[in-house]
C-alpha positions in Angstrom: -3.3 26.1 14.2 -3.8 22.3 12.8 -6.9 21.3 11.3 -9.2 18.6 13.2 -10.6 16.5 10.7 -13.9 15.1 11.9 -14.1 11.2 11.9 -10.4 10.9 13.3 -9.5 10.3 16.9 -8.5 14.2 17.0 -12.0 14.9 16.2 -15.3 13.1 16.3 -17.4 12.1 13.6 -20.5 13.8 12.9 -23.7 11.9 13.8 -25.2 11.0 10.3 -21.5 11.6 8.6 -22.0 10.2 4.9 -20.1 7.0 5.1 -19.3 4.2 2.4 -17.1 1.5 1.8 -15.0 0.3 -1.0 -12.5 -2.3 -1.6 -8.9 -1.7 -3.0 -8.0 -5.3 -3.5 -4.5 -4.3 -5.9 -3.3 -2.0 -3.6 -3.9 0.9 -6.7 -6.3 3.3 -6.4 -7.3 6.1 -9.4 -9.0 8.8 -8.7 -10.2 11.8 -10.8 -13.3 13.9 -11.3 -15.0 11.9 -13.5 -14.6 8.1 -14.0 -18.1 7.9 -15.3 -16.3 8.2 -18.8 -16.4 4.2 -18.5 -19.6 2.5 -19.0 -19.4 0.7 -15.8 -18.9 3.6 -13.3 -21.5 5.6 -14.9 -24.4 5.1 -12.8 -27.4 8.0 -13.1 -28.3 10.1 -9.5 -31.6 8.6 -7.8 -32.8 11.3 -7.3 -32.0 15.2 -7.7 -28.2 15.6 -6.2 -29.4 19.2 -6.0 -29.8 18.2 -1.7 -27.4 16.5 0.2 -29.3 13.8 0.4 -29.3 13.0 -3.0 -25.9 13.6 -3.5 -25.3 11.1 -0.4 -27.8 8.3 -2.0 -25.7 8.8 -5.5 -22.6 8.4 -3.6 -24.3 5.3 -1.8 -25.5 3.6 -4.9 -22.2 4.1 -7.2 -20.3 2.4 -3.7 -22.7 -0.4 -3.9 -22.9 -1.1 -7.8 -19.4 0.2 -9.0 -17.3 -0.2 -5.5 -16.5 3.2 -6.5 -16.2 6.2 -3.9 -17.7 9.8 -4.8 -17.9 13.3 -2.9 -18.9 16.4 -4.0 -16.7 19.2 -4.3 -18.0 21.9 -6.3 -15.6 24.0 -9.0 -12.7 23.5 -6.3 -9.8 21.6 -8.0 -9.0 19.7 -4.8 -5.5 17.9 -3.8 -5.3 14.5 -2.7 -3.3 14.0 0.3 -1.4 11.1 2.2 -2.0 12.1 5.9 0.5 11.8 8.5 -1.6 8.7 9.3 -1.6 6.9 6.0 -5.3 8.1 5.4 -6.2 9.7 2.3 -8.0 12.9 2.1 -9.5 15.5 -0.6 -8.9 18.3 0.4 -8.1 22.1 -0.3 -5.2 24.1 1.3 -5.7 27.1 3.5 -3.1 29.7 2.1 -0.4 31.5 4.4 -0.6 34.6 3.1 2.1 35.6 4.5 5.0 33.4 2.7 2.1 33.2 -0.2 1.8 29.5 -0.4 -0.5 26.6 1.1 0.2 25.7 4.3 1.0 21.9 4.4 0.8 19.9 7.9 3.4 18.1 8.8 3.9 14.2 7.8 1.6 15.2 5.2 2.4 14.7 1.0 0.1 15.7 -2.0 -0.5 13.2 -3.7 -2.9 14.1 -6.6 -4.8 17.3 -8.1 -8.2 16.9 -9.0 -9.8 18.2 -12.2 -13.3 19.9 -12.0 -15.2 19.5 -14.8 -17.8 17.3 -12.9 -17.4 19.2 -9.6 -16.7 15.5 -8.0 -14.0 13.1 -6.9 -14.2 10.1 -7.5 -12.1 6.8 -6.8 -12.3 3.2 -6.6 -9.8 0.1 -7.1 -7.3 0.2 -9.7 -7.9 -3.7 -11.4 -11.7 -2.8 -10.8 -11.2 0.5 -13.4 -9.2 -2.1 -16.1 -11.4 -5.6 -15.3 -14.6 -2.8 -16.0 -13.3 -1.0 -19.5 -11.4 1.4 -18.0 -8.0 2.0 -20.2 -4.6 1.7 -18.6 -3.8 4.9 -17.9 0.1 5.2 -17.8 -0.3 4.1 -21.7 -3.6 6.0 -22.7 -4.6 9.2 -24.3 -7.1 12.2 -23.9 -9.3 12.3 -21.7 -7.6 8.9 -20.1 -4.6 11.3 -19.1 -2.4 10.8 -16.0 -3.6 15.0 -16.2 -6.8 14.1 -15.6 -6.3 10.4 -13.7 -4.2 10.2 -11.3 -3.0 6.5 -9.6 -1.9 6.4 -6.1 -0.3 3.1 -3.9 -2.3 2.6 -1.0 -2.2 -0.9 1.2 -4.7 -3.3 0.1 -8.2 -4.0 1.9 -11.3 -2.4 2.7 -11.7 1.3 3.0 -14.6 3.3 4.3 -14.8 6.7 2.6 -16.3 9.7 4.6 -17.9 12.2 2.3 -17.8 15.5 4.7 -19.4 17.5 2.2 -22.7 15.6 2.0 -23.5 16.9 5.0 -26.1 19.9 5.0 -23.8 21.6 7.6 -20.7 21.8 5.4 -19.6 25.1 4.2 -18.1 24.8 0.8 -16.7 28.6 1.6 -15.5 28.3 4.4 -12.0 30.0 5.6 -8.8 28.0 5.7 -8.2 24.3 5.1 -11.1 22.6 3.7 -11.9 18.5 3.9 -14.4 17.2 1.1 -13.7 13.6 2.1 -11.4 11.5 3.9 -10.1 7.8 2.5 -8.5 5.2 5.0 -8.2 1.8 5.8 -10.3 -0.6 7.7 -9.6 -3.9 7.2 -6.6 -5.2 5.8 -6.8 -7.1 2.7 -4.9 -10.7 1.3 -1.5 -11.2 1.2 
């Protein structure tokens, strides 16, 4: 049975869904665990991101002063997948235990792993990471790895970012496929 991601037309979005927006002016986006490593991105919690509402005001205020995306994910080492629909979403697999391997919808293609360390992913424009002090990652070393980073082609324009997992219903345990956070495009950006 497919998975209905809430906040798509298969399923709607949860009243009070955690929701920001970022631009991805280059058409590049990095994501990782961490991108706090750079000066710019590091931006401290609030308030205690021991509630969700804390976490959702930290993902808020990095969105606002670092155009930088953020869910919580907890030790999960997420993928990063390219939906059937072009969206992007953090996710992890549900297993078939039958052929022992993840079960993988169709029109969908991983895109990225996520690292961790922080219990986050994180993400924001590409030119925004270099223009801020971030290093270029296909030429950089530990801990600016393409292990750790990962750089994905999206279209250019706006975003808005759905952070599932701020919610206080979400169940990081849950059985099957699980959906931190979903990526996808709003407005289109310039040609």
């Amino acid at each position: 049975m497919e998975q209905k991601t809430p906040g798509t037309a298969a399923e709607p979005m949860p009243f009070g869904a955690p929701v920001t927006e970022i631009d991805v002016p280059s058409g590049k986006l990095i994501v990782a665990d961490n991108l706090g490593r750079v000066a710019h991105f590091s931006i401290d919690p609030p308030m205690s991101i021991n509630t969700a509402s804390g976490t959702d005001a930290w993902a808020q205020l990095l969105a606002r002063q670092a155009n930088t995306a953020y869910a919580y994910v907890g030790n999960s080492c997420p993928s990063v997948i390219r939906t059937a629909d072009g969206a992007l979403e953090v996710i992890n697999f549900e297993w078939d235990e039958e052929t022992d391997t993840r079960k993988i919808n169709e029109g969908e293609e991983k895109v990225a792993w996520i690292c961790t360390d922080l219990w986050a992913t994180m993400a924001t424009d590409y030119q925004h990471w270099l223009d801020h002090g971030g290093p270029d990652i296909a030429v950089a070393n530990e801990p600016y790895s393409l292990q750790v980073f990962t750089v994905i082609d999206v279209a250019p324009g706006r975003y808005r970012w759905i952070a599932y997992s701020h919610l206080d219903s979400f169940d990081m345990d849950a059985e099957g496929r699980i959906t931190y956070a979903r990526l996808e495009r709003i407005e289109p950006g310039q040609d």
